[in-house]
C-alpha positions as CSV (number, residue, x, y, z in Angstrom):
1,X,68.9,35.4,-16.6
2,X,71.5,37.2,-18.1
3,X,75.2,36.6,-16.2
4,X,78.3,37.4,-17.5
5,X,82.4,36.9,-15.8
6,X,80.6,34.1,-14.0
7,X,82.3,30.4,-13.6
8,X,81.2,27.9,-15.4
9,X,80.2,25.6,-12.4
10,X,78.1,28.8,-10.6
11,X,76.6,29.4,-13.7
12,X,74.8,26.0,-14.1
13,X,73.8,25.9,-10.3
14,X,72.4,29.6,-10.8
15,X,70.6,28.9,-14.2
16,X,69.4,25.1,-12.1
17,X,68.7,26.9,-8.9
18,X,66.3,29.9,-10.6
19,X,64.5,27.7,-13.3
20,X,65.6,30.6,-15.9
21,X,66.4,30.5,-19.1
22,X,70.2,32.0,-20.0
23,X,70.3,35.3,-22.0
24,X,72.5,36.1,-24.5
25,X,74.3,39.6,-24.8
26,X,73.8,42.1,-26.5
27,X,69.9,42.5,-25.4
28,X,67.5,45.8,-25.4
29,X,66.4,47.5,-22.2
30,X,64.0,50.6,-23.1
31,X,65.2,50.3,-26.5
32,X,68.8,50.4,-25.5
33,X,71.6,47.5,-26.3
34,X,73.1,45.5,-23.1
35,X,76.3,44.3,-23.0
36,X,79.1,43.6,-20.4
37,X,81.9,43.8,-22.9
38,X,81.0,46.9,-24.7
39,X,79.0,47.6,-28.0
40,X,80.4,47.5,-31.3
41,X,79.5,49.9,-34.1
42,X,77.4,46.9,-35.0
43,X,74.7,47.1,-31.9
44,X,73.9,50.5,-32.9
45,X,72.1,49.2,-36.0
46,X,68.4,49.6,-34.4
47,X,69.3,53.6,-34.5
48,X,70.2,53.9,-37.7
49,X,67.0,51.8,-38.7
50,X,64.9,53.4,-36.9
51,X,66.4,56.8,-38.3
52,X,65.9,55.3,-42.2
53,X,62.5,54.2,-41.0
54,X,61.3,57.7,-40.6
55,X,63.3,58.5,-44.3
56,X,61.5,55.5,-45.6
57,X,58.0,57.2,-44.9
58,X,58.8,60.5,-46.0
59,X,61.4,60.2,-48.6
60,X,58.2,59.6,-51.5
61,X,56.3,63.1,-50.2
62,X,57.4,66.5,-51.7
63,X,59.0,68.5,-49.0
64,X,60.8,71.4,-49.1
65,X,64.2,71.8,-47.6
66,X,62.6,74.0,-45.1
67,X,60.1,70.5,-43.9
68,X,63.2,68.6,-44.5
69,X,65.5,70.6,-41.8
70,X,62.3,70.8,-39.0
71,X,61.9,67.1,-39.4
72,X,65.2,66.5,-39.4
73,X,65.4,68.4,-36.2
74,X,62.6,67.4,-34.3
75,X,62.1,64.0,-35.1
76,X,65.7,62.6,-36.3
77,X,67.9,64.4,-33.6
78,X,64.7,63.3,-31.2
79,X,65.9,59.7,-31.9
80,X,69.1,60.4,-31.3
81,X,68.7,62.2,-28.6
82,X,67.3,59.3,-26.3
83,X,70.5,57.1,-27.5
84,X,73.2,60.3,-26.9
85,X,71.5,60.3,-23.4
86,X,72.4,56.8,-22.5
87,X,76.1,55.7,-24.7
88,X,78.6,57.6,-26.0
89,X,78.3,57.3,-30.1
90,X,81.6,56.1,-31.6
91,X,82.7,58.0,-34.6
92,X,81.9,55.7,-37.3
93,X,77.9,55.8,-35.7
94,X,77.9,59.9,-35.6
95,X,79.3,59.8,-39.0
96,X,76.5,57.2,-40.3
97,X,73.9,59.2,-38.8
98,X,75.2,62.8,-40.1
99,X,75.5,60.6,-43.8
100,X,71.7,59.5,-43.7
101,X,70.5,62.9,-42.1
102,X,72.8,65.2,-44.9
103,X,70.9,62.5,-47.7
104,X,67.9,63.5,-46.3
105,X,68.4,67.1,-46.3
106,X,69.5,67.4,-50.0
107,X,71.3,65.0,-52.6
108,X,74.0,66.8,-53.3
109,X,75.8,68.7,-50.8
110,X,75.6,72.6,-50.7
111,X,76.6,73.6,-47.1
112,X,78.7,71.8,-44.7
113,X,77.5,69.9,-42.2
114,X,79.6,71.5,-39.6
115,X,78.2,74.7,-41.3
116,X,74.5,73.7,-40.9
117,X,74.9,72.9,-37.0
118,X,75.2,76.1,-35.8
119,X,72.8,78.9,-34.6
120,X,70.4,80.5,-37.2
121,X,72.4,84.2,-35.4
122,X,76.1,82.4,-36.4
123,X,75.0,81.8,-40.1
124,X,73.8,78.2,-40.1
125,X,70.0,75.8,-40.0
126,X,70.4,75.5,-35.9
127,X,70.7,72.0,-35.5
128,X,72.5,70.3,-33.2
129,X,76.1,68.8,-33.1
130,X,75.6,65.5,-32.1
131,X,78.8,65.1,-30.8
132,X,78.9,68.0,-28.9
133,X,75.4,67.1,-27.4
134,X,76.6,63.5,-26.8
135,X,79.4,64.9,-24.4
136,X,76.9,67.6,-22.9
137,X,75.2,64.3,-21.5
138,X,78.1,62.5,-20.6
139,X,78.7,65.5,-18.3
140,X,75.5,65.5,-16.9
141,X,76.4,61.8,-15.8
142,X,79.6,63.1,-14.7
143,X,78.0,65.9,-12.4
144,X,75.7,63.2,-11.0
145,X,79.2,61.6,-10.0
146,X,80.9,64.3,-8.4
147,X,77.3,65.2,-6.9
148,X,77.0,61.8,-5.5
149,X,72.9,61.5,-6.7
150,X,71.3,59.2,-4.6
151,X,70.9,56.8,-7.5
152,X,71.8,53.3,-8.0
153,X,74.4,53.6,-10.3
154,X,76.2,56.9,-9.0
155,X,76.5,54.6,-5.4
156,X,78.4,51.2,-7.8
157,X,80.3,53.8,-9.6
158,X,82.0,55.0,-6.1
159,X,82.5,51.8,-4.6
160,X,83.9,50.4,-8.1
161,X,85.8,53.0,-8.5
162,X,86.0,55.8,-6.6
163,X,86.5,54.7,-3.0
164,X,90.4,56.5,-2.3
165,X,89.5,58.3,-6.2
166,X,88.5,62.0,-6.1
167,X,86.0,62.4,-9.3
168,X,88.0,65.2,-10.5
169,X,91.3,63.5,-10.3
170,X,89.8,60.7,-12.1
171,X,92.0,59.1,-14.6
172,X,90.7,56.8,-17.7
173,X,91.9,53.0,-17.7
174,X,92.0,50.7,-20.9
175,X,90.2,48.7,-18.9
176,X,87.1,51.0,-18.3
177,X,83.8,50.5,-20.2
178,X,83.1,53.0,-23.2
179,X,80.4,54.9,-20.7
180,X,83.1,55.7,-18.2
181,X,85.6,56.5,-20.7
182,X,83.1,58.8,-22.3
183,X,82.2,60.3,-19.3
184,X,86.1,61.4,-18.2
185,X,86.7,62.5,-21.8
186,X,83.9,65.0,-21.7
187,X,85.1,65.8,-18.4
188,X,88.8,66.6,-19.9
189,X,86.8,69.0,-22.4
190,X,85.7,71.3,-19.7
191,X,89.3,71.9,-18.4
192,X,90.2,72.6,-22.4
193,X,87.3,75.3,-22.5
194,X,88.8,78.6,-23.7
195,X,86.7,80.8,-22.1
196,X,86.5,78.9,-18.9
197,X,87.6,81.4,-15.8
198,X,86.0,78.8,-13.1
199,X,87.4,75.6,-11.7
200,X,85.8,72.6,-13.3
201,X,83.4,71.6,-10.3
202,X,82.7,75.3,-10.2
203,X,81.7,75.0,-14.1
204,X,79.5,72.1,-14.0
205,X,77.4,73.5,-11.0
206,X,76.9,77.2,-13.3
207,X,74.6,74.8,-16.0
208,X,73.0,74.1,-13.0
209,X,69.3,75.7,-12.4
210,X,67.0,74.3,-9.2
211,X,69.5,72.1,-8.1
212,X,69.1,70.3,-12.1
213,X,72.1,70.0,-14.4
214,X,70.8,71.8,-17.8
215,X,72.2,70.4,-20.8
216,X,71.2,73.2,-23.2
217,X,73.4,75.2,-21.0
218,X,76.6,73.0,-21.0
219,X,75.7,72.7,-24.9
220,X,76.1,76.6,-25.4
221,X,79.7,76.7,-23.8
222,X,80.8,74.1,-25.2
223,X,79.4,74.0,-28.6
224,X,82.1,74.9,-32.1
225,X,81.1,78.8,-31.7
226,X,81.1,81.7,-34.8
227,X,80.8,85.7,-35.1
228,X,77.2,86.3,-35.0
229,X,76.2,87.3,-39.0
230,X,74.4,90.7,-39.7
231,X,71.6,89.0,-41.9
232,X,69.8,86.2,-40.1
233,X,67.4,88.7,-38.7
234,X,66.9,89.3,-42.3
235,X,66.5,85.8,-43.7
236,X,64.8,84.3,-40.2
237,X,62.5,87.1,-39.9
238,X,59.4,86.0,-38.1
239,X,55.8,85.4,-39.7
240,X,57.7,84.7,-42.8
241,X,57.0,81.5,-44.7
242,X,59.6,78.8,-43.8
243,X,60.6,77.9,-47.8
244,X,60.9,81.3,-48.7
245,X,63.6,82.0,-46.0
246,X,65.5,78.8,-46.6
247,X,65.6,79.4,-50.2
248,X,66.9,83.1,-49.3
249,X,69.5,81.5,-46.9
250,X,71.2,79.6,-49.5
251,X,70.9,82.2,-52.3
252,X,72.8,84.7,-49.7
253,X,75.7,82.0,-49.2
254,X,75.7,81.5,-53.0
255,X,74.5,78.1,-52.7
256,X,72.0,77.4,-55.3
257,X,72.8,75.4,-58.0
258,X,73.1,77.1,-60.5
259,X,74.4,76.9,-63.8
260,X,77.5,78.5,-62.9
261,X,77.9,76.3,-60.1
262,X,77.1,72.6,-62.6
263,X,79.9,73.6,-65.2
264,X,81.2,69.9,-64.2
265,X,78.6,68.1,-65.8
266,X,79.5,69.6,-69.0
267,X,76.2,71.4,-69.5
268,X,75.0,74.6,-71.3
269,X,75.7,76.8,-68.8
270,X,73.5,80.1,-70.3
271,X,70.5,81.1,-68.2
272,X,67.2,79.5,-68.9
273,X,65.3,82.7,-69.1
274,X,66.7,85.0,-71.4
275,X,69.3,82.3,-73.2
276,X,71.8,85.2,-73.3
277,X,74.0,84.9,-70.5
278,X,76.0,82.7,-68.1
279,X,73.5,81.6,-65.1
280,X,74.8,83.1,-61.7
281,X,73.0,84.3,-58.5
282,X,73.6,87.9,-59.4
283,X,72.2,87.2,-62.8
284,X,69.3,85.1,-62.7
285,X,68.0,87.4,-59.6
286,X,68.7,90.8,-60.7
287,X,70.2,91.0,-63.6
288,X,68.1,88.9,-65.8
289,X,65.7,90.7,-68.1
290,X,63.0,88.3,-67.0
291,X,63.9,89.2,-63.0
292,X,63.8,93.1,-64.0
293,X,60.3,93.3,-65.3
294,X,59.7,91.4,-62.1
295,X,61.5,93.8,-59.5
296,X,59.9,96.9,-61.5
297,X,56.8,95.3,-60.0
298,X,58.0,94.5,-56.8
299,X,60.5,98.0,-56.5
300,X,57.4,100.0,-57.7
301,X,54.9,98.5,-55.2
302,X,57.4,98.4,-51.9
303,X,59.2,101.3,-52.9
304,X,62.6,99.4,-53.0
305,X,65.5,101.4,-54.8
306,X,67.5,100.1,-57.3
307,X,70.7,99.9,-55.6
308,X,69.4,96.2,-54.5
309,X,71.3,94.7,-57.1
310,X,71.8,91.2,-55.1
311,X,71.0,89.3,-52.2
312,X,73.3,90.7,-50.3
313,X,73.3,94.1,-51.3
314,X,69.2,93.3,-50.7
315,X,69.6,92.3,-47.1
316,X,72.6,95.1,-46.2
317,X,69.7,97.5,-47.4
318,X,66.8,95.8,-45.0
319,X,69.5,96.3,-42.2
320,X,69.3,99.6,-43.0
321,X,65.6,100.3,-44.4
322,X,63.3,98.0,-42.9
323,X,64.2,98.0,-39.0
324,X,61.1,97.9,-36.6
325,X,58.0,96.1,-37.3
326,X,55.8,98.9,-39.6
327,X,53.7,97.9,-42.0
328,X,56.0,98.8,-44.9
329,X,59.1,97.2,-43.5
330,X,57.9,94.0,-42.9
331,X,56.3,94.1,-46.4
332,X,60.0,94.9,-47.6
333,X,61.1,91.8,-45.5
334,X,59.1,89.8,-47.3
335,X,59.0,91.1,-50.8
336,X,62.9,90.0,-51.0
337,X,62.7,86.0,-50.0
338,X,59.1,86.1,-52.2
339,X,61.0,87.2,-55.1
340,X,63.9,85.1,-54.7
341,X,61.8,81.9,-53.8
342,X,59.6,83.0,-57.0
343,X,62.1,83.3,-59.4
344,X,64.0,80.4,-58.3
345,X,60.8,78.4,-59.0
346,X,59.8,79.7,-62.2
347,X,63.5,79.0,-62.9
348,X,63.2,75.6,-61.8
349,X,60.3,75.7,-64.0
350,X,61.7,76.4,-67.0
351,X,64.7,73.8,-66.5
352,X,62.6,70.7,-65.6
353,X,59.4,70.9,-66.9
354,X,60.5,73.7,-70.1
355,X,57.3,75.5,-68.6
356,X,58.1,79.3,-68.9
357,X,55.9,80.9,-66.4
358,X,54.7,84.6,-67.8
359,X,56.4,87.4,-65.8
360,X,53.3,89.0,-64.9
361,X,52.6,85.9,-63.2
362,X,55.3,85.9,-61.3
363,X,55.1,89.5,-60.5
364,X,51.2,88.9,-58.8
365,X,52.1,85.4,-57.6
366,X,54.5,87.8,-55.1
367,X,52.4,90.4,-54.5
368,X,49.8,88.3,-53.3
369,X,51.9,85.9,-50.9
370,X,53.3,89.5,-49.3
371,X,49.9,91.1,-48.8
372,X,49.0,87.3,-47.4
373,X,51.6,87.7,-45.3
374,X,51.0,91.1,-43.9
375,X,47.3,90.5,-43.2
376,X,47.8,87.9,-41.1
377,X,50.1,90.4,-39.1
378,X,48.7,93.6,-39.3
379,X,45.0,94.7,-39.2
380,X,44.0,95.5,-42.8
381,X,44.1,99.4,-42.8
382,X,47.2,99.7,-42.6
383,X,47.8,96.9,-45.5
384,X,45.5,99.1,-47.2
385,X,47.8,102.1,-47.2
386,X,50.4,100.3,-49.2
């Protein structure tokens, strides 16, 4: 029997009376800490364990950065997910779990985190804000509320405290537990929307559907928002091999690390194909006389024009060159990330394991993942007329 702001002499005859045992606070329900004073940063510990559990298993298999963000957000944010349902997450938690998930991800940072939790469209991996999501289901609690769900909780909540209270007038007390504080502070975001035209009541019942309050809807209002990029469709093109486009991603946003990029750890910062000059994106892709015998392959074969003379030159020319879903422009779409993810590798290559891979090598290790690619798409006469 768990009691709690119970007198000393009704305890006893409670604990005497029931022939129970008396619990101690914190305890798990459903995998979920219990406590009548609040939880401290502390009783979140089983998340976070449970969150380096899962890193603990896969942290000794190879796994590109493309398996690293799926598991990251379909198992990790899965996790947290069941806890952002229940508590609001204090800072210091949301920060520990971005630190384990952003270790997970890569060991040293290259994109923001605030950067990576945004739509694929808006320039980023398409994971979730957790803090944004966290307040999405505090509102979902909070419609419940002002819904009056025939539950047990919603029916306490309005004799505790909302008896002579309207819901929306609502105001937080010092003395309110974190989940009701929570709740009212996520409420106090949807008056602060910019775009919102509706009252707040009006608001909550729009991420409504079948008389259900939809989180992913409330997420998308109220989510950190950006200007839609022209080259995700580009990068995130379908049938394309998940590595290959995350490679592509951060090559685009000049993220790969890259000689010019390491000039702090007082290393030689001269490419480690050719040996003549400084290591940059532009170089070591296009410029490079190991990456030119390459794209004379590549060029030759998917009749790409030299103009492409970087990523981004690469994708403004897809925009233009390779819209619809023909044969030849989804071989163009593909070409691009193989090349990049190819040379990127034999670079890699070169710098860890002083291996030089042969440029024809190279040059048919492409050729054949895009003619792979299109044969699972297309049937093979039109591959054939390549």
């Amino acid at each position: 029997m768990f009691l709690s702001s119970v007198p000393d002499h009704e305890r006893g005859a409670l604990l005497s009376a029931s022939g129970f045992k008396e619990g101690v606070f914190p305890f798990r329900y459903l995998g979920i800490p219990i406590s009548p004073h609040g939880l401290r940063v502390m009783n979140y510990k089983p998340l976070l364990d449970k969150i380096s559990t899962y890193l603990n298993a896969w942290a000794k298999k190879c796994i590109s950065f493309a398996g690293r963000r799926e598991l990251i957000g379909s198992v990790l944010q899965g996790v947290q997910g069941f806890w952002l349902s229940v508590l609001p997450l204090p800072l210091a938690v949301r920060r520990s779990v971005i630190t384990i998930c952003r270790g997970f991800l890569w060991k040293r940072l290259r994109v923001r985190w605030v950067d990576i939790c945004v739509p694929k469209k808006e320039g980023g991996l398409g994971l979730l804000d957790i803090e944004a999501w966290n307040n999405c289901f505090m509102l979902k609690h909070f419609w419940h509320i002002l819904s009056r769900r025939d539950s047990l909780w919603v029916r306490w909540v309005h004799h505790r405290y909302l008896e002579v209270v309207d819901p929306l007038e609502w105001v937080t007390h010092r003395r309110h537990s974190p989940l009701i504080k929570g709740i009212l502070n996520a409420r106090n975001l949807v008056e602060e929307l910019d775009s919102r035209e509706l009252s707040v009541e009006e608001t909550l019942a729009s991420w409504c559907k079948l008389g259900r309050f939809r989180v992913g809807l409330a997420y998308e209002d109220i989510r950190d928002r950006r200007p839609i990029v022209r080259w995700a469709k580009e990068v995130w093109s379908p049938h394309n091999t998940p590595k290959h486009m995350f490679i592509l991603w951060l090559a685009n946003l000049g993220k790969l690390s890259t000689y010019d990029r390491l000039l702090f750890l007082d290393v030689e910062p001269d490419c480690r194909l050719c040996g003549a000059e400084l290591e940059t994106h532009e170089h070591l892709f296009f410029e490079c006389p190991y990456s030119i015998v390459i794209w004379r392959e590549v060029r030759v074969r998917f009749v790409i024009p030299s103009e492409v003379s970087s990523v981004r030159r690469g994708l403004r020319w897809l925009r233009r060159n390779a819209r619809g879903q023909s044969c030849l422009a989804r071989a163009r779409v593909f070409a691009l990330s193989a090349t990049v993810y190819y040379l990127w590798h034999a670079r890699n290559a070169r710098v860890f394991d002083d291996n030089l891979i042969p440029k024809e090598v190279v040059a048919r290790l492409i050729l054949t993942h895009v003619f792979r690619l299109l044969h699972d798409v297309f049937p093979y006469r039109l591959v054939a007329a390549l």
